[in-house]
Structures are given as structure tokens and as C-alpha cells.
SERO-4910 file (N, C-alpha, C, O; in steps of 0.05 Angstrom, whole numbers):
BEGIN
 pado doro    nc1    nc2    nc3   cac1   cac2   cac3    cc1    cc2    cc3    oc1    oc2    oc3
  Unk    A    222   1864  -4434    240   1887  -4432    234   1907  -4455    233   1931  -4452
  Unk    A    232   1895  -4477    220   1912  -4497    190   1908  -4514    177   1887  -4516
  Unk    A    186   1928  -4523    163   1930  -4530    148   1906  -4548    163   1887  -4545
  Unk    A    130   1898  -4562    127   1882  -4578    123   1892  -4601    108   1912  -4602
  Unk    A    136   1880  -4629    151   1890  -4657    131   1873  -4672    123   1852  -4662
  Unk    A    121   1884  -4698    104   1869  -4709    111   1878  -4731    108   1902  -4736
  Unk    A    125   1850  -4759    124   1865  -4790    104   1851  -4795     92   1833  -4782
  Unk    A    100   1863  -4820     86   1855  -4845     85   1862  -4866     69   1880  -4871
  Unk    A    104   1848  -4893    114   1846  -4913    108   1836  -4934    106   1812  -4936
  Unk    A    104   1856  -4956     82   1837  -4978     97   1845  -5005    115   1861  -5000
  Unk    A     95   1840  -5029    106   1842  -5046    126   1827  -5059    124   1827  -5084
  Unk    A    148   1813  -5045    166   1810  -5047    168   1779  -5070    150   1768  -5084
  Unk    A    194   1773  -5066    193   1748  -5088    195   1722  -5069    216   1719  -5057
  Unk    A    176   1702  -5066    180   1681  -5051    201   1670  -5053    208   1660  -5032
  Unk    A    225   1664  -5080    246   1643  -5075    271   1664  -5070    292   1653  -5076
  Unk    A    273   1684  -5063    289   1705  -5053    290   1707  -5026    271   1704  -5011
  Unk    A    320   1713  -5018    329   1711  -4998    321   1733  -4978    343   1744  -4983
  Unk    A    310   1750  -4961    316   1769  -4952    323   1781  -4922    317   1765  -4904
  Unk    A    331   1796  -4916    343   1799  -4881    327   1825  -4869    331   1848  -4878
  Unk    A    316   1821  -4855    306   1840  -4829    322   1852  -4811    326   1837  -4792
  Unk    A    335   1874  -4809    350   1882  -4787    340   1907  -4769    336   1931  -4776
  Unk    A    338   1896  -4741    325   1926  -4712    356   1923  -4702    370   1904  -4694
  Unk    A    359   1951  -4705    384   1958  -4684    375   1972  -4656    362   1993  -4657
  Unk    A    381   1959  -4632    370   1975  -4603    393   1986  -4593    409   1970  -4583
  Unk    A    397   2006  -4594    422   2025  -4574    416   2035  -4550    394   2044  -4543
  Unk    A    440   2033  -4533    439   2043  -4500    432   2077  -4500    449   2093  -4509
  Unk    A    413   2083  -4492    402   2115  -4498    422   2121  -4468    426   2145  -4466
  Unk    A    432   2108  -4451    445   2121  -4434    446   2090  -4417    440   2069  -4427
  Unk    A    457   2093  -4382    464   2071  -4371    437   2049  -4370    441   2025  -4366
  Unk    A    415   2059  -4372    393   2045  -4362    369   2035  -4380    352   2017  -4376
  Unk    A    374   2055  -4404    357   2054  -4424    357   2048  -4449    374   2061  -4462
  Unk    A    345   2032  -4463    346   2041  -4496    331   2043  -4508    307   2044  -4503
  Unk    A    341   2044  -4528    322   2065  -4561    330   2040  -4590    350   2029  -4598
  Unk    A    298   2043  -4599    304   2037  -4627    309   2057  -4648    294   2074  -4658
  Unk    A    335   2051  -4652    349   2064  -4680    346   2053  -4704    353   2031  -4710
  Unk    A    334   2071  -4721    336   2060  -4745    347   2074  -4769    348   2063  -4791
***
């Protein structure tokens, strides 16, 4: 249904916690959109 999403994230601190968030909204009755 939707497209295929690909991260890739570097830098960061391995024993750190961190959260990824994609919000998808209804662009109207049939459709949606990634909002970010």
C-alpha cells in the first residue's frame, strides 16, 4: 500500500536509546501522504 522507506543512520551513540517516527495522513477519502 505504501511505498518502500529506507533509513540509514550513522553517528549516533550505540548504548543510547533512540525513536524513529513517519507520520502518514489521509490526503483526502482514498489517499495518503507522508507528513513530516
Amino acid at each position: 500500500m505504501f511505498p518502500q522507506m529506507k533509513f540509514r543512520v550513522s553517528g549516533l551513540d550505540a548504548k543510547a536509546k533512540y525513536i524513529l517516527l513517519l507520520d502518514i495522513v489521509a490526503a483526502d477519502d482514498y489517499r495518503y501522504k507522508f507528513h513530516n
